[in-house]
PAGU-319098 format. One record per residue: x, y, z of N, C-alpha, C, O in turn. Coordinates in steps of 0.02 Angstrom, whole numbers, padded with zeros to 5 digits, always signed. Example, Ala and Ser with C-alpha at 12.3 -4.5 7.8 and 13.67 -1.06 7.14 Angstrom:
residues 2
+00660-00284+00390+00615-00225+00390+00660-00165+00390+00712-00166+00423+00642-00112+00354+00684-00053+00357+00645+00002+00394+00670+00057+00402
This chain:
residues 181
-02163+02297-02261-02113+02248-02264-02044+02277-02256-01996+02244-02238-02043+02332-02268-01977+02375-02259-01955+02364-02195-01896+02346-02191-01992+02371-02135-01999+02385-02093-01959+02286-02060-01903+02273-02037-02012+02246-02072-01998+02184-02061-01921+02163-02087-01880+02140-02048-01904+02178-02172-01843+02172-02183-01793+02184-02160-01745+02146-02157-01798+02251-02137-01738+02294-02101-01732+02261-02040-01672+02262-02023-01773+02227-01993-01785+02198-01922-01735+02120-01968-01685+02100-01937-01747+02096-02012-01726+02038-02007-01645+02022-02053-01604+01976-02050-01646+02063-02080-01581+02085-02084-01537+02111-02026-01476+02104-02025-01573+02141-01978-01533+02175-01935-01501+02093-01880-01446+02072-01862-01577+02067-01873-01557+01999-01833-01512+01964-01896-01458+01956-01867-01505+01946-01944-01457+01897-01957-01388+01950-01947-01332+01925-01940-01396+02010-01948-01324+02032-01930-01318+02028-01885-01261+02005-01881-01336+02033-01838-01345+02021-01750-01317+01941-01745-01267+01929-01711-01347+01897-01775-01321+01823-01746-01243+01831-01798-01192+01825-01765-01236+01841-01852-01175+01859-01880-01127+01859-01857-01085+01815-01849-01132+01930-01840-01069+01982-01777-01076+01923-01727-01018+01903-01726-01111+01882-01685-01126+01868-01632-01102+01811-01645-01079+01786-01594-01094+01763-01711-01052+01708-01704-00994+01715-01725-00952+01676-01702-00975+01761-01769-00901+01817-01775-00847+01830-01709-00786+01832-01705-00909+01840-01653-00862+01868-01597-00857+01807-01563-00805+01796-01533-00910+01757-01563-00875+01683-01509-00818+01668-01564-00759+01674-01546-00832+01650-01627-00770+01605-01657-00702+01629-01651-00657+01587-01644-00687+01696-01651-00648+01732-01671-00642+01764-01599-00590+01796-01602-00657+01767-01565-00625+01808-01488-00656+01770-01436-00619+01762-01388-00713+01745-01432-00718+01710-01365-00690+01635-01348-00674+01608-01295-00693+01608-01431-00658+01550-01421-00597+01542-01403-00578+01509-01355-00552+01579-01452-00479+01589-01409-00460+01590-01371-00408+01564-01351-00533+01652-01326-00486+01673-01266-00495+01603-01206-00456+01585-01161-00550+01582-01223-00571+01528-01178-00523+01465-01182-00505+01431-01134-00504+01455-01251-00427+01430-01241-00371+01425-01238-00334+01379-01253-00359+01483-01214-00295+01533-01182-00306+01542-01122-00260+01559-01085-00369+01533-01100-00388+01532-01025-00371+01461-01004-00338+01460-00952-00381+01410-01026-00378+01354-01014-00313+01318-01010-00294+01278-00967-00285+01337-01055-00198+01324-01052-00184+01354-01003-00153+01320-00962-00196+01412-00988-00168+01466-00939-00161+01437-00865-00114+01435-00825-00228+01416-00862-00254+01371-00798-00213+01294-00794-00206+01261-00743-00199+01283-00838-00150+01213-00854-00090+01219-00843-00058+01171-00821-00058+01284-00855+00006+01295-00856+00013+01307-00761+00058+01281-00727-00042+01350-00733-00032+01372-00669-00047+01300-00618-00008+01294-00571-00098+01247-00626-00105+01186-00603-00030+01157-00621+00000+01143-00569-00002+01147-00665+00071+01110-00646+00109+01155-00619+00158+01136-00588+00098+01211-00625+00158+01270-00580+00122+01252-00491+00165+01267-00449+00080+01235-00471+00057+01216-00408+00064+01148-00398+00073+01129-00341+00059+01093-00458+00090+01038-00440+00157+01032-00436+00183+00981-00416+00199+01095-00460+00263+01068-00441+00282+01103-00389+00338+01086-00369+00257+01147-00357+00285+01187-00298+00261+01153-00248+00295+01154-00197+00205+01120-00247+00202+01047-00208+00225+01013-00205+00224+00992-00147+00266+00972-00250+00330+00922-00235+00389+01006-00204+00409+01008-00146+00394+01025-00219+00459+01068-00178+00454+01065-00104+00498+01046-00065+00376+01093-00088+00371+01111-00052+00370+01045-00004+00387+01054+00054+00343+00956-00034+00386+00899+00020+00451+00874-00005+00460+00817+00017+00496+00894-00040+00543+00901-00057+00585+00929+00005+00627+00901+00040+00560+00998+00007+00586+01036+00057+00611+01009+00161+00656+01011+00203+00525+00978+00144+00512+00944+00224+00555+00876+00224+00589+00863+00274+00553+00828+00162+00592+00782+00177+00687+00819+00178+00730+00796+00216+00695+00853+00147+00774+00889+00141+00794+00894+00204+00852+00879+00221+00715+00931+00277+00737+00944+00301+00753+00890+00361+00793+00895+00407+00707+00836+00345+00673+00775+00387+00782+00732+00346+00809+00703+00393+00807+00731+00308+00866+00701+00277+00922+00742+00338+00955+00714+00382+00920+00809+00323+00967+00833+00391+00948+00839+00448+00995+00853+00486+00890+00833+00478+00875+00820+00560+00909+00723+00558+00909+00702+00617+00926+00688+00526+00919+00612+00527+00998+00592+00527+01025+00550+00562+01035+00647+00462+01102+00651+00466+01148+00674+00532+01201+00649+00551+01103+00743+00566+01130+00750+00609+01106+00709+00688+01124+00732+00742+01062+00647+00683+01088+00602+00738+01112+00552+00706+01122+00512+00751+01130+00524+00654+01183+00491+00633+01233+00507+00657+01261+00467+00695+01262+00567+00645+01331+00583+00645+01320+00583+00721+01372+00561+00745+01281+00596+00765+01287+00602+00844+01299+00524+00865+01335+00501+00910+01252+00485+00808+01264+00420+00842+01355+00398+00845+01394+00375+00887+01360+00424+00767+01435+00377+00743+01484+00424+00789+01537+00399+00807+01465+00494+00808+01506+00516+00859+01529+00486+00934+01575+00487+00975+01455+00456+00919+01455+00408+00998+01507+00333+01007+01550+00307+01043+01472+00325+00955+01532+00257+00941+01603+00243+00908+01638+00193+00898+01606+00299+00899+01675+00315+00900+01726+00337+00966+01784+00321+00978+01676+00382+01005+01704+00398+01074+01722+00322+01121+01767+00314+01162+01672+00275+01097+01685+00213+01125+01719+00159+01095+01705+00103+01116+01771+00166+01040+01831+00164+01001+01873+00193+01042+01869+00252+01060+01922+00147+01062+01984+00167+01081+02052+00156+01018+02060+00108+00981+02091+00214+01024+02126+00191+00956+02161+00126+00985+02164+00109+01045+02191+00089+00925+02220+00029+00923+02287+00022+00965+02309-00030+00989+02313+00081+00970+02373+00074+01034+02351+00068+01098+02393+00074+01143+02300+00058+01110+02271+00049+01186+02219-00018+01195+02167-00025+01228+02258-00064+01150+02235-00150+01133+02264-00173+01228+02235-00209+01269+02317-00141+01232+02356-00188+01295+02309-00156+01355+02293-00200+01396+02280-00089+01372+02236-00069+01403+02184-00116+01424+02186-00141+01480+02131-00130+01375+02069-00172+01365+02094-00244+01397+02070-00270+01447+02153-00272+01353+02174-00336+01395+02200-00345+01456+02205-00400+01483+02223-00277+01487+02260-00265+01552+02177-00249+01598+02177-00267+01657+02128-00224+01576+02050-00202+01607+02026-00280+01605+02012-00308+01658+02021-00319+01539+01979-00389+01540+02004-00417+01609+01973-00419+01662+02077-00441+01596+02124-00496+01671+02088-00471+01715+02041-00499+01744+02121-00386+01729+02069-00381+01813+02036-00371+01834+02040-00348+01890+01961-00386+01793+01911-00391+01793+01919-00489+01811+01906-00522+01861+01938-00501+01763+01914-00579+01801+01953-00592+01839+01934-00649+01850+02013-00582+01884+02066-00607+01952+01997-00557+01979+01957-00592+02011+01983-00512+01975+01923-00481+02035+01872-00516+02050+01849-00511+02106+01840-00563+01996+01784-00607+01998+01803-00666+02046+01760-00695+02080+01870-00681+02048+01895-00754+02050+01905-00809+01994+01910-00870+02000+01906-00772+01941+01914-00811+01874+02013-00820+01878+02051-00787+01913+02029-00873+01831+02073-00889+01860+02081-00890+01736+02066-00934+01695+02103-00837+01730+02126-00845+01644+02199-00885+01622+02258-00873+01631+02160-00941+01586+02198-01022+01548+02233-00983+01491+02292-00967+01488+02204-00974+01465+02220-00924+01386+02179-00870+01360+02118-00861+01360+02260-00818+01323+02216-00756+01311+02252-00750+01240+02306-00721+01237+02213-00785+01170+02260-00780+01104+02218-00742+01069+02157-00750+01064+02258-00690+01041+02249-00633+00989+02222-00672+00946+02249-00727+00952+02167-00674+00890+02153-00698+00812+02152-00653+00753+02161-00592+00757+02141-00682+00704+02156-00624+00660+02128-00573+00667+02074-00580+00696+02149-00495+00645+02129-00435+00648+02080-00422+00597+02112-00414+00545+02022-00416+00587+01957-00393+00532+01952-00290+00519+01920-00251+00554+01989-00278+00470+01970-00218+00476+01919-00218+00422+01919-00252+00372+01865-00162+00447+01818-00144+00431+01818-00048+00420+01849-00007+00454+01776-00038+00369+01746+00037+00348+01732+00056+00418+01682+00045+00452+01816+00102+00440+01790+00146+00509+01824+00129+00548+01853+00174+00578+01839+00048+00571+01849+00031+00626+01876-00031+00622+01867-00060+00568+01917-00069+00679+01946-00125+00664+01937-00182+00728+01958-00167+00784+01918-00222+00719+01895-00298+00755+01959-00346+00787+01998-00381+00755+01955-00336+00854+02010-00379+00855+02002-00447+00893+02027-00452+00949+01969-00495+00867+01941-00549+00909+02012-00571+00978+02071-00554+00980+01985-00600+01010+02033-00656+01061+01985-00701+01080+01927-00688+01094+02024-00783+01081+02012-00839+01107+02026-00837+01187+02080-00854+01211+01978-00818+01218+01995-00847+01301+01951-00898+01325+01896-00918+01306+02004-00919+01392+01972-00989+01427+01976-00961+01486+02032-00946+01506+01914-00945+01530+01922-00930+01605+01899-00996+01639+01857-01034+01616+01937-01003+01704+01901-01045+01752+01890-01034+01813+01935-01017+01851+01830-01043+01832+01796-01033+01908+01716-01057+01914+01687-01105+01888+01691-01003+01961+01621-01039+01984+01589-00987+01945+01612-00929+01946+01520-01008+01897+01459-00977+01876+01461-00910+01880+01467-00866+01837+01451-00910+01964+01447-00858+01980+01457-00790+01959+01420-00745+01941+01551-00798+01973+01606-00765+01928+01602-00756+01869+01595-00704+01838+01607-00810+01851+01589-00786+01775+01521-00742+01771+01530-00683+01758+01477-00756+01778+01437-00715+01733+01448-00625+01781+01430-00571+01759+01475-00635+01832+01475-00552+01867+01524-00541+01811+01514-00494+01773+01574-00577+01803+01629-00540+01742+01598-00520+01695+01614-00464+01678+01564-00542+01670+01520-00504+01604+01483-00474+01593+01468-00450+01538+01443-00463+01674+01430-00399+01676+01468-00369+01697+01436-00317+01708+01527-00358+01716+01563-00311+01724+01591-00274+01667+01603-00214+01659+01600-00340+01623+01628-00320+01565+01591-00281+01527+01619-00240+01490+01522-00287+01530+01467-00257+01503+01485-00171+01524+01467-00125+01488+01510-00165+01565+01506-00086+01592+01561-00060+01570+01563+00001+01573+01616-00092+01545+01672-00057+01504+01652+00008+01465+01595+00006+01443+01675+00047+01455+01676+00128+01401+01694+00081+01324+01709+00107+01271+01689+00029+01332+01729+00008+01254+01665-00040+01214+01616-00067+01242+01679-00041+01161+01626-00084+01119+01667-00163+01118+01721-00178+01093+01619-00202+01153+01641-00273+01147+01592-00309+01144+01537-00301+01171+01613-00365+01099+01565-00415+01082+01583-00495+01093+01635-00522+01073+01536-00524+01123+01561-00600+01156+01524-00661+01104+01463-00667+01102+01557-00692+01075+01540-00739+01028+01570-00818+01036+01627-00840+01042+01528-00839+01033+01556-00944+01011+01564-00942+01096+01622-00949+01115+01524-00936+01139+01523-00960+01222+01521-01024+01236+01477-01051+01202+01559-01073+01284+01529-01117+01276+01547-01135+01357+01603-01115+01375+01517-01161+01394+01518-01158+01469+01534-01237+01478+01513-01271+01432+01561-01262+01516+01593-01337+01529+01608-01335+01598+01648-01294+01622+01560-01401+01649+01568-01398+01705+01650-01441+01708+01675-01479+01667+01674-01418+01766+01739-01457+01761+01710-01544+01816+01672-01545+01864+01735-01585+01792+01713-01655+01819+01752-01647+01894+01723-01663+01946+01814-01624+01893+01856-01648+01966+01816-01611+02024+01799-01639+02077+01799-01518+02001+01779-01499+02034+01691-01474+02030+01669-01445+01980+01652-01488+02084+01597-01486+02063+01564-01398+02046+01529-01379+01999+01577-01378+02075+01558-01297+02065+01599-01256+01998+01577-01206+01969+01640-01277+01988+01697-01236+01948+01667-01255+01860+01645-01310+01843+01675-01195+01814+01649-01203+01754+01728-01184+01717+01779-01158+01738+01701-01219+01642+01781-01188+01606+01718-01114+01569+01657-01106+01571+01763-01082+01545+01734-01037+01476+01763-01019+01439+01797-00968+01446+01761-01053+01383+01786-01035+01306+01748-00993+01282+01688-01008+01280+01772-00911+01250+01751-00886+01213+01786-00857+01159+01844-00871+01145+01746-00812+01124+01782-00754+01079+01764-00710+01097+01703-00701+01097+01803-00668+01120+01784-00595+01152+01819-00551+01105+01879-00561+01099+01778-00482+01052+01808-00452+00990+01789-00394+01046+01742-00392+01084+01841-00351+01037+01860-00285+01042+01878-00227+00990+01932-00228+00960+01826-00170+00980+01835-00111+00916+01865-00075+00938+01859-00054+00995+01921-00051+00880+01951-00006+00902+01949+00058+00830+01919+00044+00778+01980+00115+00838+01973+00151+00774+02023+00135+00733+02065+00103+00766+02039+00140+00682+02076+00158+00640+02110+00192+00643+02082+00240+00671+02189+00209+00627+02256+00247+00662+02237+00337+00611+02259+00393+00620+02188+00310+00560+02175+00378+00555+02121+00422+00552+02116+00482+00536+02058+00353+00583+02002+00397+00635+02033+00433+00702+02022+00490+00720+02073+00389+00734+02092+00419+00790+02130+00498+00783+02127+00545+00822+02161+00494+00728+02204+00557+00731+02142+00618+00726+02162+00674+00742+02081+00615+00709+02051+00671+00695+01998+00687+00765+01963+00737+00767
């Protein structure tokens, strides 16, 4: 029995030591491993947002810089506001070239806007269809930003071919201190 005792003593020291070393060192480490792994999964979830962080940052300045190409553009097609008599001296001979024959050409109020400033006019041209509409495409080919609003076409009764045209024709121009830069 000596023999048996010593064997079974030796096994309960054996499972002993053996649940000694999980409670006390393997458990720990297994949850120190586990945090560890927790801590490094959000250190990879966040270098993943950086990393589309990064692509949109860069996708924000590829977008800014055709913005600014655009607003470069439309600004080049801003004439500053001292060159109002230009545009109206280009509209006339554009339509005496059509055969438009201009009734009235009245300034309306001035709309300034963030950037840029609106300067509507009330005109009345008269002639044939024709004319008119080549004027507007002509007008269409101007270097300048213009916009044609409230059209309204009226055959004239005396003469049969001949139309009136009332519009609002707005012309942009820059601001006296966009232009300076």
């Amino acid at each position: 029995m000596k023999g048996g005792f010593r064997k079974l003593i030796f096994f309960v020291l054996l499972v002993g030591v053996t649940y000694l070393a999980y409670k006390y060192m393997i458990k720990p480490a297994n949850r120190h491993l586990t945090e560890q792994r927790a801590r490094v999964q959000k250190k990879l979830n966040k270098l993943e947002e950086f990393e589309k962080a990064t692509v949109a940052a860069v996708d924000l300045a590829k977008q800014m810089e055709e913005i600014t190409e655009a607003i470069n553009f439309f600004e080049s097609r801003l004439p500053p506001k001292s060159e109002i008599h230009k545009v109206l001296e280009n509209l006339t001979i554009i339509a005496q070239r059509q055969g438009l024959h201009p009734k009235t050409i009245r300034p309306l109020q001035i709309k300034e806007n963030c950037g840029y400033i609106e300067q509507p006019m009330k005109m009345q041209l008269v002639g044939n269809y024709e004319s008119f509409y080549s004027f507007i495409l002509e007008m269409e080919k101007l270097p300048r930003i213009i916009k044609v609003r409230e059209l309204k076409l009226d055959r004239l009764k005396s003469v049969e071919s001949k139309v009136t045209a009332n519009f609002i024709v707005s012309v942009f121009f820059q601001h006296e201190s966009n232009s300076a830069s």
